[in-house]
C-alpha positions in Angstrom: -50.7 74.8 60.7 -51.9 72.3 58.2 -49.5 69.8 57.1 -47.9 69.9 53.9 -47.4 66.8 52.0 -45.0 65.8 49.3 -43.2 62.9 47.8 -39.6 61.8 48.5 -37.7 59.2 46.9 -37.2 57.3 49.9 -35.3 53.7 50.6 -37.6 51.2 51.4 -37.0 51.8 55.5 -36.5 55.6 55.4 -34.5 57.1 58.5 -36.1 60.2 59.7 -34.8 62.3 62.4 -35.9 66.0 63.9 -33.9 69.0 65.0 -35.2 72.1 66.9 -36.6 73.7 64.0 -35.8 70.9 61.0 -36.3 67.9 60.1 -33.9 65.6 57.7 -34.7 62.0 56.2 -32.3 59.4 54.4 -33.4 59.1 50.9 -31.2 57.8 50.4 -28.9 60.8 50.7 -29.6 63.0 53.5 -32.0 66.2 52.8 -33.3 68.2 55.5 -35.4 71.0 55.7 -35.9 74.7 57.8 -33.1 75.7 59.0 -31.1 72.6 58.6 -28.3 72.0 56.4 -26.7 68.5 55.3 -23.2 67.7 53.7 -23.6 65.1 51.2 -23.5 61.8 53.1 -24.4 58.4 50.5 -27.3 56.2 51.6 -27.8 56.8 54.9 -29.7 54.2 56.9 -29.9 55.6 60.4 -31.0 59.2 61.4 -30.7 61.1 64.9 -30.9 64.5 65.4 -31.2 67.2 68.6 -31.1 71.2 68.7 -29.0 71.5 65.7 -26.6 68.7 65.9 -27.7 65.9 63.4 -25.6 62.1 62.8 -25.9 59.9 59.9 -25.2 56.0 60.2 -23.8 54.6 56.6 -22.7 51.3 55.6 -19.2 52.6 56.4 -18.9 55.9 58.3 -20.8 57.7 61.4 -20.6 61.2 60.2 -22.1 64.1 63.0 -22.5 67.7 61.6 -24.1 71.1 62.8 -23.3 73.5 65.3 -22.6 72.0 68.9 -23.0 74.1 71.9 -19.5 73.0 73.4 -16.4 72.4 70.8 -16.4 70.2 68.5 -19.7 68.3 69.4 -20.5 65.1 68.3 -18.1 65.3 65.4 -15.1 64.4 67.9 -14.6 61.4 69.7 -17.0 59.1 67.8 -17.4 55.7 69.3 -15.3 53.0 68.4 -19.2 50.7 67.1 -18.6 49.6 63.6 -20.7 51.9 62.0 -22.2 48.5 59.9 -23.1 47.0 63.3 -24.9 50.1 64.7 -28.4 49.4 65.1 -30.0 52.6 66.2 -28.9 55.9 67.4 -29.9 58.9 70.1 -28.4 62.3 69.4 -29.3 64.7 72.5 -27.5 67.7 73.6 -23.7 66.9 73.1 -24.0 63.4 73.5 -25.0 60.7 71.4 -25.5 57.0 72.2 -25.2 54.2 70.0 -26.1 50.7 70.2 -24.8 47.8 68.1 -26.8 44.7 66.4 -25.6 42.4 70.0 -26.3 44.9 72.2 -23.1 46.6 73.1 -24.0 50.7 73.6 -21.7 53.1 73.6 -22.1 57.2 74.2 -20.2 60.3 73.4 -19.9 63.8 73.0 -18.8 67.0 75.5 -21.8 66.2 77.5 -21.9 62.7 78.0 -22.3 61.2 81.1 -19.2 58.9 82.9 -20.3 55.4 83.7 -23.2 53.5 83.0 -24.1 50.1 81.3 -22.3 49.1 78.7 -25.4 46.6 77.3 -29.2 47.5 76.3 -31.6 47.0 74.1 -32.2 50.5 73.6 -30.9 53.9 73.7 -31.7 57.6 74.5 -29.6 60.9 75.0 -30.2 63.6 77.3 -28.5 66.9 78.6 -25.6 65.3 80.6 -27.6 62.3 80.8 -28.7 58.8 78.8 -30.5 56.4 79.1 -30.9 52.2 78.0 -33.8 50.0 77.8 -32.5 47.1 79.6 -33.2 43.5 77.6 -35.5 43.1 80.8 -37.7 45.9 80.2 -36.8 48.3 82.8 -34.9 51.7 82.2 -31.4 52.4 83.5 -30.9 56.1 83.6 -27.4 58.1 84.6 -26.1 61.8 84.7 -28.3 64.3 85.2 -31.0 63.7 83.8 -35.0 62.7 84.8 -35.4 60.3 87.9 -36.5 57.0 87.2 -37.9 54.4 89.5 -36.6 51.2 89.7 -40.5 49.9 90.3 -41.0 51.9 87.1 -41.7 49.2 83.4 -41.7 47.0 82.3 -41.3 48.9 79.0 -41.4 48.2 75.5 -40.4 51.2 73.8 -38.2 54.5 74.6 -37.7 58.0 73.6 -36.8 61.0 74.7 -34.7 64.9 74.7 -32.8 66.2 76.8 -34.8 67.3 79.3 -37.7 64.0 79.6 -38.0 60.4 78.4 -40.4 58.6 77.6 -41.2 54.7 77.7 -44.4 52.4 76.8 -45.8 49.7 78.4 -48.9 48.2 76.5 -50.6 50.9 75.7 -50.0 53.0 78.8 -46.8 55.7 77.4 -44.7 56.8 80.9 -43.1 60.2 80.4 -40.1 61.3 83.0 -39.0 65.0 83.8 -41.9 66.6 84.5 -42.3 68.3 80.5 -44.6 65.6 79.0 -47.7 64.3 80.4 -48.0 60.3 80.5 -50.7 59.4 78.1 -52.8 56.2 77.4 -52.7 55.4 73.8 -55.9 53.9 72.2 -53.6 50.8 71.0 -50.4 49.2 71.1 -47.2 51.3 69.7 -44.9 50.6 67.3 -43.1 53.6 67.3 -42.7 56.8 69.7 -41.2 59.8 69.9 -40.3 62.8 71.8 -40.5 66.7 71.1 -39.8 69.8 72.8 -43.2 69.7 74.9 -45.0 66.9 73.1 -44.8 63.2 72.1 -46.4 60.5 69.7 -46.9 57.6 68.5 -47.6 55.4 66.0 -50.2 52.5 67.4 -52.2 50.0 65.8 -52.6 47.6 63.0 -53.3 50.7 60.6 -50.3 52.7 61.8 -52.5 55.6 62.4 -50.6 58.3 64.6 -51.4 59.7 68.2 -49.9 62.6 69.7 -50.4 64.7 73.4 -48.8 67.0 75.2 -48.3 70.8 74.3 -50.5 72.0 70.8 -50.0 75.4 70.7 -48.9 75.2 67.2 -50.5 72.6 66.5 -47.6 70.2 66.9 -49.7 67.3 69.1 -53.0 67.4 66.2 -51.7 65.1 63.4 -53.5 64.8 60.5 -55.7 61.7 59.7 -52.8 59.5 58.2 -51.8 55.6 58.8 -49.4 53.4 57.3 -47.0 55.2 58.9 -43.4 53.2 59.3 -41.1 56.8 59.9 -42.4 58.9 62.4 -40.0 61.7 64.1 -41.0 64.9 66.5 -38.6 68.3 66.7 -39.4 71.5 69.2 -42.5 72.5 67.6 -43.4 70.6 64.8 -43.6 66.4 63.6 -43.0 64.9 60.7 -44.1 60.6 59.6 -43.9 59.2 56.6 -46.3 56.2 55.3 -45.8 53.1 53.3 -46.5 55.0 50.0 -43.1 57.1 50.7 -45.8 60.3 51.3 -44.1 62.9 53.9 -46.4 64.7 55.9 -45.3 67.7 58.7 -47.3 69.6 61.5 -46.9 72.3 63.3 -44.8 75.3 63.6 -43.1 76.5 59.5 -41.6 79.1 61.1 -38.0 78.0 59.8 -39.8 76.2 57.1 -39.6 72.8 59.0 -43.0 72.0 58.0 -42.7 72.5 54.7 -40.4 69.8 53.4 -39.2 69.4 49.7 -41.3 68.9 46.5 
């Protein structure tokens, strides 16, 4: 499907984050789209979202809404990271990890894996498993969750779902779990992220956005766009949105997920 673009009032680093079949950005209140719903949460600076779980970082609150597979879901048990020193956020499949401005990372939920480090300079969430970007480069993976070499990185960057990561080197992206295919970008990234059966990235000095992996609704063929600076993928569809606050989707509408708000 051809994208749909609109205009949001956006903050000047909007937080955008994907759900199965929505997407919601911070504008500075949250608003979502398809078949998402969001209470009202105030200026929102960090987004995460999975199946149809979402969490919004504030100044002064971590709030986690939607419907969880086991009880509560991410709504219980919150970590004990000052939601002011939170500096980015992985919501998988009832669990969430967190990781503050000095590295401390934290993770929660019914299906959160025991053990694991408790530093790294990056974070992703899984299906009983999670991942960190250690300040070294390599990844450090627990639970259940894709099998990671230790010969594997150095890596830059890291994303992933519950079922696969992915991590960039370069321009060389590595994708673990057998659902995405590894993929050689045609420049360095600056951003990446993970769908149901796809990934991309945002590469370059233009901020121009590639994307692989499964198409069949034409979630992997973005169009012709750059300046990107928000960039997030959900089950069938992606969503980026470029320095002139313009918000462009792809892929499957069926739930109305590419079709964001005038």
């Amino acid at each position: 499907m051809f994208p749909l673009l609109a205009v949001l009032g956006c903050t000047d680093d909007p937080s955008m984050a994907s759900g199965h079949y929505f997407t919601c950005v911070a504008a500075p209140s949250v608003e979502c789209w398809g078949n998402g719903e969001a209470p009202t949460v105030a200026r929102a600076r960090l987004l995460s979202a999975y199946l149809d779980e979402v969490c919004a970082v504030s100044a002064d609150s971590l709030d986690c809404w939607g419907f969880p597979i086991e009880g509560g879901g991410l709504s219980e048990d919150v970590p004990t990271l000052e939601p002011s020193q939170i500096a980015e956020l992985d919501v998988g499949l009832d669990v969430a990890c967190a990781r503050s401005l000095t590295n401390e990372v934290e993770c929660w939920g019914p299906s959160a894996p025991q053990g694991g480090p408790d530093v790294g300079a990056g974070v992703a969430a899984g299906d009983g498993w999670a991942c960190v970007l250690t300040t070294s480069g390599a990844l450090d993976c627990w639970g259940s969750g894709p099998v990671v070499e230790a010969s594997d990185g150095p890596f830059e960057l890291m994303a992933g779902n519950p079922t696969a990561v992915c991590a960039s080197s370069g321009t060389a992206v590595t994708c673990f779990g057998g659902v995405i295919p590894d993929h050689e970008l045609s420049a360095e990234p600056s951003a990446l992220t993970v769908g149901g059966g796809h990934a991309c990235a945002v590469v370059g000095e233009e901020r121009s956005v590639e994307c692989w992996g499964l198409d069949d609704d034409g979630q992997a063929a973005p169009p012709g766009l750059d300046d990107v600076h928000a960039i997030s993928a959900g089950a069938l569809h992606t969503c980026a949105i470029d320095t002139r606050e313009t918000l462009a989707c792809w892929g499957s509408d069926t739930y109305g997920q590419s079709s964001p708000p005038d």
